[in-house]
N, C-alpha and C positions, 0 to 999 in steps of 0.2 A: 504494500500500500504506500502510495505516496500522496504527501499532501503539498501541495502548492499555491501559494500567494496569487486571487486574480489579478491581471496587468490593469483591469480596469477601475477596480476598487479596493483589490486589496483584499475582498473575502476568501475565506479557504477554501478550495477546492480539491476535493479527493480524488485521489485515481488507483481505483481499485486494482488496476491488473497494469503490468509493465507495459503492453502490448495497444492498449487504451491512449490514441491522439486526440481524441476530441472532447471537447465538454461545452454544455452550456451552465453558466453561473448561474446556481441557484440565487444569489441575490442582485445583481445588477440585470441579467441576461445576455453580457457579454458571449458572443459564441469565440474559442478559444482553440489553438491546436496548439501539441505540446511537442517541441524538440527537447528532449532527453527531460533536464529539468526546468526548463524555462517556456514560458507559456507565450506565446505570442495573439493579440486579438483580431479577429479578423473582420465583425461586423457584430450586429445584435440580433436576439431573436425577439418577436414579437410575442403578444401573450398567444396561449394556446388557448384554441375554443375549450371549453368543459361537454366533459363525453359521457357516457354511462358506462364508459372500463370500471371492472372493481383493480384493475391492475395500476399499480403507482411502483418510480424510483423507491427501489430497497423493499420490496414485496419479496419473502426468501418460499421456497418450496422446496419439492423433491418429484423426481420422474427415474421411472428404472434406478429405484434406490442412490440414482445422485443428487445431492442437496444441489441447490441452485442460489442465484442474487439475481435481482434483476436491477442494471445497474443505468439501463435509458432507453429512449423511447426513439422511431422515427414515425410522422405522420403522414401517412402517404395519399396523395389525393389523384383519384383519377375524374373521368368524365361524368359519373354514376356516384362518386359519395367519397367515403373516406375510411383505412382503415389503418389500423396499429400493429407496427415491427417493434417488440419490447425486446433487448440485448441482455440475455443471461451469460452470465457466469458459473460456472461450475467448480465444485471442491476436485474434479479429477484434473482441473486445467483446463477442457474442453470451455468453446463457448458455444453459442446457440440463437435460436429467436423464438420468441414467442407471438404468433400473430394472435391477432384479436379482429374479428374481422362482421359485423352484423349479430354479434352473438355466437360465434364458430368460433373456436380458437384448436391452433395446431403448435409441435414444435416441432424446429426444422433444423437440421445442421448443415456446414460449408458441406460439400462434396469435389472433391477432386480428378472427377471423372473427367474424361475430355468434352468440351462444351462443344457439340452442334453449331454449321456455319448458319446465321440468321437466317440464308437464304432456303434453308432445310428444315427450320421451325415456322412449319404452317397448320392452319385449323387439322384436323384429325391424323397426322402424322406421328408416329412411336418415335418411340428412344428405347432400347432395353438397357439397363444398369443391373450387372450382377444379373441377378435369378426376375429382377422386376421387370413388365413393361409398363409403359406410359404413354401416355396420348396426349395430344398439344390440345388442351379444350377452350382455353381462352388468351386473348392479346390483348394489352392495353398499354397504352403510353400514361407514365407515371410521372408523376414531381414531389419532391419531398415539400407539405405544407408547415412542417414546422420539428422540431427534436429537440429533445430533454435530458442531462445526465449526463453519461458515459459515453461514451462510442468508438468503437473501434479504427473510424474511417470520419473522413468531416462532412457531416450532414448540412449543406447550407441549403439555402431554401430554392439559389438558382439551378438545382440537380434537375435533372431528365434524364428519362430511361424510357424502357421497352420491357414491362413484363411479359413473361410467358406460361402460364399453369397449364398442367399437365393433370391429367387427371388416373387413376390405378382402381383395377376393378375389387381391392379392399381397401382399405381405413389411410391408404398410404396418396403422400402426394408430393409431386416435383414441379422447382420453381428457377426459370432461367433468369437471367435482369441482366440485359444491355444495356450499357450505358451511354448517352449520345455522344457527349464528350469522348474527342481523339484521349489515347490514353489510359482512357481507364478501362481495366479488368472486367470481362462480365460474368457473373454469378452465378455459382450453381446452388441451389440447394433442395436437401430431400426429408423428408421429415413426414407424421402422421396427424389425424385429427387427435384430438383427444378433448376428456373430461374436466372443466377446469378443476373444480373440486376434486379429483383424484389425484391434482398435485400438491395437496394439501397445504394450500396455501396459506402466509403469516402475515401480517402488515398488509392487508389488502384494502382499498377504499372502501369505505361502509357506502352501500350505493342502496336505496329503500324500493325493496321486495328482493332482496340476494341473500336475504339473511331470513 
């Protein structure tokens, strides 16, 4: 854990995991990328709309017997609505996501399969990974509306992408994200629906009828 001075006020900010470049300041909202120990500002964030997540910064649980943290948030907005990328941390090391999405929520991990050329992810076309297959069932062009916390990568608000979901004929589901911007990596990750209450959740938002 490292704590650091924000450049813009001065309040402390935690950085739970060594690997962790972004933050936004919980008391100014300066958004912030970190070289080694020095924090550099890059712009602010604006307030976040209020959602009916019971998921909040520092909400701790467990899935397949690993305790988890969840240490921030991206808001991702498409054509149709809005939904929530929560960034876990793991006691194995591993990190993760937690989407929150209409009332579905799944967790997903990187995958380091080889990523499909764009021009090969179209509506009903497969991917096999390992023993899985998948089907391309939905495309949308994404923008991140706003991020909280921690983050592994720097969530500003001018991002754009290219989602890809996949859909698997059980519980399981794969997720591509191109990025528009020359440069940067595009994303894989595979992960399943689940139960939020089966990851027995701690520090969750009191949200009235969840309780």
């Amino acid at each position: 854990m490292i704590k650091i001075p924000c450049p813009s006020c001065a309040g402390e900010l935690t950085f739970r995991s060594n690997t962790s470049v972004f933050a936004v300041c919980p008391y100014c909202t300066s958004t912030v990328v970190r070289h080694d120990l020095d924090l550099e500002k890059i712009g602010e964030m604006g307030a976040l709309a209020e959602d009916s997540s019971p998921i909040q910064v520092g909400m701790t649980g467990s899935y397949k017997n690993k305790f988890f943290y969840t240490s921030g948030r991206i808001i991702y907005e498409y054509e149709d609505g809005l939904w929530n990328e929560w960034h876990l941390y793991f006691d194995t090391g591993e990190t993760g996501w937690l989407t929150d999405a209409q009332g579905e929520f799944a967790i997903s991990f990187p995958s380091d399969e080889p990523i499909p050329s764009r021009d090969d992810l179209k509506i009903g076309k497969g991917i096999k990974l390992e023993n899985d297959y998948f089907k391309v069932s939905d495309i949308k062009r994404v923008t991140y509306k706003g991020s909280e916390g921690e983050l592994p990568f720097k969530a500003t608000k001018d991002y754009r992408s290219f989602v890809y979901d996949f859909s698997h004929d059980d519980n399981k589901f794969l997720t591509i994200e191109i990025p528009e911007e020359r440069g940067l990596s595009p994303m894989m990750y595979k992960g399943s629906y689940i139960d939020f209450w089966k990851l027995t959740p701690q520090n969750i938002r009191l949200i009235e009828g969840w309780i």
